[in-house]
C-alpha positions, 0 to 999 in steps of 0.5 A: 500500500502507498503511503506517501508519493511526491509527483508520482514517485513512491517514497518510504512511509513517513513516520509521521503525516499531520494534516491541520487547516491553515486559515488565510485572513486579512485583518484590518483596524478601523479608525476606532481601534476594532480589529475586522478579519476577513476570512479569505479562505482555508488550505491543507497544511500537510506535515511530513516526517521520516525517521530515517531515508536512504539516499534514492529517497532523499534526491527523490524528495528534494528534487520534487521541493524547494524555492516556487516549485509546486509539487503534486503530493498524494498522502495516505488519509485516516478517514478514507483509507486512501491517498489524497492528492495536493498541489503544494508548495514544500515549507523548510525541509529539515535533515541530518546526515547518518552513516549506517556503518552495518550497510555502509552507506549514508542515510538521512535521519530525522527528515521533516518538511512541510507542504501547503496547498496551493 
C-alpha cells in the first residue's frame, strides 16, 4: 500500500503525516481601534516526517521541493483509507546526515518538511 508519493514517485512511509487547516485572513483596524478579519479562505497544511531515508529517497524528495516549485503530493488519509492528492508548495525541509556503518552507506535521519496547498 502507498503511503506517501511526491509527483508520482513512491517514497518510504513517513513516520509521521499531520494534516491541520491553515486559515488565510486579512485583518484590518478601523479608525476606532476594532480589529475586522476577513476570512479569505482555508488550505491543507500537510506535515511530513521520516525517521530515517536512504539516499534514492532523499534526491527523490528534494528534487520534487524547494524555492516556487509546486509539487503534486498524494498522502495516505485516516478517514478514507486512501491517498489524497495536493498541489503544494514544500515549507523548510529539515535533515541530518547518518552513516549506517552495518550497510555502509549514508542515510538521512530525522527528515521533516512541510507542504501547503496551493
Amino acid at each position: 500500500m502507498d503511503f506517501f508519493k511526491v509527483n508520482n514517485k513512491k517514497i518510504k512511509a513517513p513516520t509521521d503525516i499531520t494534516v491541520s487547516p491553515e486559515i488565510l485572513d486579512k485583518a484590518e483596524r478601523t479608525v476606532d481601534g476594532t480589529m475586522v478579519i476577513d476570512i479569505v479562505g482555508t488550505k491543507r497544511k500537510v506535515d511530513v516526517s521520516w525517521e530515517y531515508l536512504s539516499k534514492e529517497d532523499m534526491t527523490t524528495l528534494t528534487k520534487a521541493i524547494g524555492g516556487d516549485i509546486f509539487a503534486e503530493i498524494a498522502f495516505h488519509d485516516n478517514s478514507t483509507g486512501s491517498l489524497v492528492t495536493m498541489t503544494a508548495r514544500s515549507e523548510g525541509i529539515t535533515y541530518q546526515p547518518h552513516y549506517d556503518w552495518a550497510k555502509g552507506k549514508i542515510m538521512w535521519k530525522s527528515v521533516s518538511v512541510t507542504f501547503t496547498e496551493r
